[in-house]
C-alpha positions as CSV (number, residue, x, y, z in Angstrom):
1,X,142.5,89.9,34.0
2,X,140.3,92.3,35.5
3,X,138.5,90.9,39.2
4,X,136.1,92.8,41.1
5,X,137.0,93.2,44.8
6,X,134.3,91.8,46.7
7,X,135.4,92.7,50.2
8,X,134.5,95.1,52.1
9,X,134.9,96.5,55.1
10,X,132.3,95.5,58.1
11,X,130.2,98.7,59.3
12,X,131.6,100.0,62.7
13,X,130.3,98.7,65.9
14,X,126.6,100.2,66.1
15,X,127.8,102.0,69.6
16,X,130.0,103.8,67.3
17,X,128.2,105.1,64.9
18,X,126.5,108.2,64.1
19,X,123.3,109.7,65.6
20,X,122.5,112.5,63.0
21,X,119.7,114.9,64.6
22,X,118.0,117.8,62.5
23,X,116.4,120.8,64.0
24,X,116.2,124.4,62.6
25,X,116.5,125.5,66.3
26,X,120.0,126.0,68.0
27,X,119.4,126.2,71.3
28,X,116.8,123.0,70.7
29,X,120.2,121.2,69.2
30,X,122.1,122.6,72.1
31,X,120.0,120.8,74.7
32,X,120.0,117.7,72.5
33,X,123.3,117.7,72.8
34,X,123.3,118.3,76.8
35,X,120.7,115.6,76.9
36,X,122.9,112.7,74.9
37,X,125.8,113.5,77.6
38,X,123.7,113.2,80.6
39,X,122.4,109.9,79.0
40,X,125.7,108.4,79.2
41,X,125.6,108.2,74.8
42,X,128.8,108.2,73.3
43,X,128.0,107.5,70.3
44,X,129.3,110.8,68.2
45,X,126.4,113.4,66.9
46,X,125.9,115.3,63.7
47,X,123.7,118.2,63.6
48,X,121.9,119.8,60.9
49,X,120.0,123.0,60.1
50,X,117.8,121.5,57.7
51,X,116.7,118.4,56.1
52,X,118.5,119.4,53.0
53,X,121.7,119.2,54.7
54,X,121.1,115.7,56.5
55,X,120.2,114.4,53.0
56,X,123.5,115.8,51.6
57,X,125.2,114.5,54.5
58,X,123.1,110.7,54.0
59,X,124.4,110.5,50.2
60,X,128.4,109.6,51.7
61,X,126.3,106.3,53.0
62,X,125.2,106.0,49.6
63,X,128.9,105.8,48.6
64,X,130.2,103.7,51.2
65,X,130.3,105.2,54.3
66,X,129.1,103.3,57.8
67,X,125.0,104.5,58.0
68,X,124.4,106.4,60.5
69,X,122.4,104.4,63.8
70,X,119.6,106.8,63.9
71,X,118.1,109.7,62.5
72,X,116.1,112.6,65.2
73,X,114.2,114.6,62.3
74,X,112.1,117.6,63.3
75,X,108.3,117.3,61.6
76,X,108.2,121.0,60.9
77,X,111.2,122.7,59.1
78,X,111.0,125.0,56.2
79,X,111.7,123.4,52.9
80,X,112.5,120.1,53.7
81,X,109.7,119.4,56.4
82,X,110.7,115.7,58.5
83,X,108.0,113.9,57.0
84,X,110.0,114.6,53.5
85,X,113.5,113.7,55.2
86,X,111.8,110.1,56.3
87,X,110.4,109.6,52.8
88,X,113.7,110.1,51.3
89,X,115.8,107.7,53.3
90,X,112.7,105.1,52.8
91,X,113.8,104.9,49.2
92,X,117.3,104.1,49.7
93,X,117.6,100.6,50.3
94,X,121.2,100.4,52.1
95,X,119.2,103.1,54.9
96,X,117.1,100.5,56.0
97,X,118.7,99.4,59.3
98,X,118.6,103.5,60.4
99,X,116.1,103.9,63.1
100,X,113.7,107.3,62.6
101,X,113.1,109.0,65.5
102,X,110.6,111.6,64.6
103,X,109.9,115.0,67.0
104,X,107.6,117.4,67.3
105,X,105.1,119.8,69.2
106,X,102.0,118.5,68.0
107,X,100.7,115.4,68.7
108,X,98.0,115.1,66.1
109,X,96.8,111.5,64.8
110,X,97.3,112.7,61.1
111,X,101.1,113.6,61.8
112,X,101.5,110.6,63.8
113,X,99.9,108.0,61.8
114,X,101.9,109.9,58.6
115,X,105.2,109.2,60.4
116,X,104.2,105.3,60.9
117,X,103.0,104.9,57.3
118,X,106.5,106.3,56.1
119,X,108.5,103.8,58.2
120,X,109.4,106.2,61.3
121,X,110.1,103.7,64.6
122,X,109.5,105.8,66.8
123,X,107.4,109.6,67.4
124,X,108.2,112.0,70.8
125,X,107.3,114.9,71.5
126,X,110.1,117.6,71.1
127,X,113.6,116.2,71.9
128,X,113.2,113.3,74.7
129,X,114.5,113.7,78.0
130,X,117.8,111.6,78.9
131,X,116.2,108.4,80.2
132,X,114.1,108.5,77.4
133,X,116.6,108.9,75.0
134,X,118.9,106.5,76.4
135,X,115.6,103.8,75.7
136,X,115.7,104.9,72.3
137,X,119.6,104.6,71.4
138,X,119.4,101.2,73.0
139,X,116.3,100.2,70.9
140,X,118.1,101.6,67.6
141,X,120.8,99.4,68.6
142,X,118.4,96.6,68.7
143,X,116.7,97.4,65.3
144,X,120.0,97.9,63.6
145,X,121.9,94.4,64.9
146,X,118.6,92.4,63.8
147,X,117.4,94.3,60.7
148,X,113.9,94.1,62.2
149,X,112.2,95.7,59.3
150,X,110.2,99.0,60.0
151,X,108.5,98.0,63.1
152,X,107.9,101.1,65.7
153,X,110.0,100.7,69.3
154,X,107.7,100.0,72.0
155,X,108.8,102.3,74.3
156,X,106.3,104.5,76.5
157,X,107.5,107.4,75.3
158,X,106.7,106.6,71.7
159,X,103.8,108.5,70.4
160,X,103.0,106.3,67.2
161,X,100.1,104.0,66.7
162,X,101.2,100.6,66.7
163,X,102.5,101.6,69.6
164,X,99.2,103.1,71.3
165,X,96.4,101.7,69.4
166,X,94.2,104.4,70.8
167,X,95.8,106.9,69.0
168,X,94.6,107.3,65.6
């Protein structure tokens, strides 16, 4: 008699999962890092060159493994640009609860309003600074325990329009 196993291990405890953070930049991924240990985040951290590599790194959720609570994607990268990244993990259904935490130098409307039409929660300029950042893990946290659908974080530092109505 063949039975299909129908349990599963629970996901991890959302203050232990991943933050996965993609910047072509090292010394930009080097002060990410500084900034998640002045925050107090203990959460671990994966960094990637490009969003090729995050995706390749996103398809061991597709297979099982715990998602990761957030994803920091850079808007400009060769190949891969962030916008592409966001698109991707929009399609994959079992991604939902990961909060998107876009970053950039510009903050033009078209870029920003982009980022909330693909689902992004969340838009700051370059890497946030540690209080900021420590808002954001706590509001991933949130979006991920209540699977709040692809609403943005209101959080002053967020850059998006539903956020700021006067940015458009």
């Amino acid at each position: 008699n063949f039975k299909f196993d129908n349990t599963s291990e629970p996901d991890p405890p959302l203050a232990t999962r991943a933050i996965f953070a993609v910047d072509e930049g090292k010394p930009e991924l080097k002060a990410f890092c500084t900034t998640l240990a002045a925050a107090g985040i203990t959460n671990p951290c994966r960094f990637f060159p490009n969003g090729e590599k995050m995706i390749d790194a996103l398809f061991s959720v597709l297979r099982g493994a715990p998602p990761p609570l957030v994803c920091f994607l850079d808007l400009r990268m060769d190949g891969m640009c962030g916008l592409d990244v966001l698109r991707w993990i929009r399609l994959q259904d079992i991604l939902a609860e990961v909060s998107i935490v876009m970053h950039g130098t510009s903050d033009n409307p078209d870029s920003l309003n982009e980022a909330l039409r693909c689902g992004a929660q969340c838009y700051v300029k370059d890497f946030p600074d540690a209080a900021q950042l420590r808002e954001i893990i706590v509001e991933a946290q949130r979006f991920a325990a209540v699977a709040s659908g692809r609403e943005a974080f209101h959080l002053p530092c967020n850059l998006l329009p539903a956020v700021h109505p006067s940015v458009s």
